[in-house]
C-alpha positions in Angstrom: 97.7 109.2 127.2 97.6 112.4 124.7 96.9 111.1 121.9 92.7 112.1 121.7 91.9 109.7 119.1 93.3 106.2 117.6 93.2 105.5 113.9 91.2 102.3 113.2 91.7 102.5 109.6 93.4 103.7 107.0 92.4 102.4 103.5 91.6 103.3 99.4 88.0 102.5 98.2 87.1 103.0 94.5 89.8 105.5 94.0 89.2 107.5 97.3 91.1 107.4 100.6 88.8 106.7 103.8 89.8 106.6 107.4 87.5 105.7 110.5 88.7 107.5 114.0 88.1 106.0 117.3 88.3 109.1 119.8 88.7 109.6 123.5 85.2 110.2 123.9 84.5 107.0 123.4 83.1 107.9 119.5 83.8 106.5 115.7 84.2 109.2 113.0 84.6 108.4 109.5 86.5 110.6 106.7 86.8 110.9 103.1 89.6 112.4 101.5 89.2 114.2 98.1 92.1 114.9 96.1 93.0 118.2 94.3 90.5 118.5 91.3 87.4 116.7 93.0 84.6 119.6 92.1 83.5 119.4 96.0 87.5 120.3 97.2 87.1 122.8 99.4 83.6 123.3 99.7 81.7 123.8 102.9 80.4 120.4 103.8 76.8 121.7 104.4 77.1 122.2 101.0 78.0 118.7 99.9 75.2 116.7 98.8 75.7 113.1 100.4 73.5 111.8 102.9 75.4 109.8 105.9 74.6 109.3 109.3 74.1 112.0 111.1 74.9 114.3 108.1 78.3 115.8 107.0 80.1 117.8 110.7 83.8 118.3 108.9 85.0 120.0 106.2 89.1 120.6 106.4 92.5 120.6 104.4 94.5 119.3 107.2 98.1 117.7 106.6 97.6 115.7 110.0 94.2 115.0 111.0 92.4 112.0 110.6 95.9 111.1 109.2 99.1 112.7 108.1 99.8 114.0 104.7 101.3 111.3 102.3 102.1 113.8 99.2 98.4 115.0 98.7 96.9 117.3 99.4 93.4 116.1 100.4 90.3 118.0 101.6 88.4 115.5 104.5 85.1 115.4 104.6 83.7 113.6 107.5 81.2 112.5 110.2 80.3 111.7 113.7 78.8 109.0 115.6 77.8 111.4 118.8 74.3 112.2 117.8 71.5 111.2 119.8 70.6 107.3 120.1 74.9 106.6 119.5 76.5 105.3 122.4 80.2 105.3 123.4 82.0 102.8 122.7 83.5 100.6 125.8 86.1 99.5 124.3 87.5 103.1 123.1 86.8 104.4 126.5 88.8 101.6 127.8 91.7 102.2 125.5 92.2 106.0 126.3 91.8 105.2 130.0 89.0 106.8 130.5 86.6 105.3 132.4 85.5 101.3 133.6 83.7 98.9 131.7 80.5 99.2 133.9 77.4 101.1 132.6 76.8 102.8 135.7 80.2 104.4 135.8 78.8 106.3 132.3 76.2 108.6 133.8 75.7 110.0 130.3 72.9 110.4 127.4 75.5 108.5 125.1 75.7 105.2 127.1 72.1 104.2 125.6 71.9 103.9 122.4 73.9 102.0 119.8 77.6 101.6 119.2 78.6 102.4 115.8 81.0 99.5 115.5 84.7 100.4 113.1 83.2 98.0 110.4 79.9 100.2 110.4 81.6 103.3 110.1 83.8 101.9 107.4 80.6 100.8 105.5 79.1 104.1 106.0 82.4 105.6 104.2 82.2 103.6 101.3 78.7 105.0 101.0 79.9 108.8 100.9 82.1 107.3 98.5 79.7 105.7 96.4 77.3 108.3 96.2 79.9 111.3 95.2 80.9 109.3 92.4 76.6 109.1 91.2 76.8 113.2 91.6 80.3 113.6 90.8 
């Protein structure tokens, strides 16, 4: 398989697109997209103030990553759940192929913590979302 990560989903909260990425590495990511005009478009994510978990890791105007350009032009803003205590996700790692089901076969620091699940990461997006529109 090529593909390195799977959107999970794709949707419009409060007036803000957010996706959540399942990758090969057996991670969740979550993204906001901020349209043309949003006073943090463009800015260096270390510079954004919104707390998340793990703090902000991307900053990018992309026209295909998490997803593809639909007519805007949208500056993501995202994070990670590959920090220390997050675990991989069997499921994704099962879906790309990469490895069995069995905890031993995942000789890794990431195999003992917690699973982000999709519907956390989604929450955790929609609290980006909330708090840029307190600051904003």
């Amino acid at each position: 398989m090529d593909k390195q990560f799977i959107v999970e989903e794709n949707f419009l909260y409060r007036g803000f697109r957010g996706v959540v990425v399942g990758n090969a590495m057996g991670h969740r990511c979550g993204y906001v997209g901020l349209p043309k005009g949003d006073v943090y478009y463009g800015e260096d994510y270390d510079d954004i103030p919104v707390k998340c978990h793990g703090g902000l890791t991307f900053g990018k105007l992309s026209p295909d990553y998490p997803i593809k350009d639909e007519g805007e032009e949208l500056y993501w803003i995202g994070f990670d759940c590959a920090h220390l205590n997050d675990a991989k996700d069997p499921e994704l790692l099962e879906y790309f192929g990469k490895r069995g089901k069995r905890e031993e076969d995942w000789p890794d620091v990431f195999m003992h913590g917690k699973v982000r699940t999709q519907y956390e990461v989604r929450r955790e997006v929609e609290r980006i979302i909330d708090q840029l529109l307190l600051i904003g």
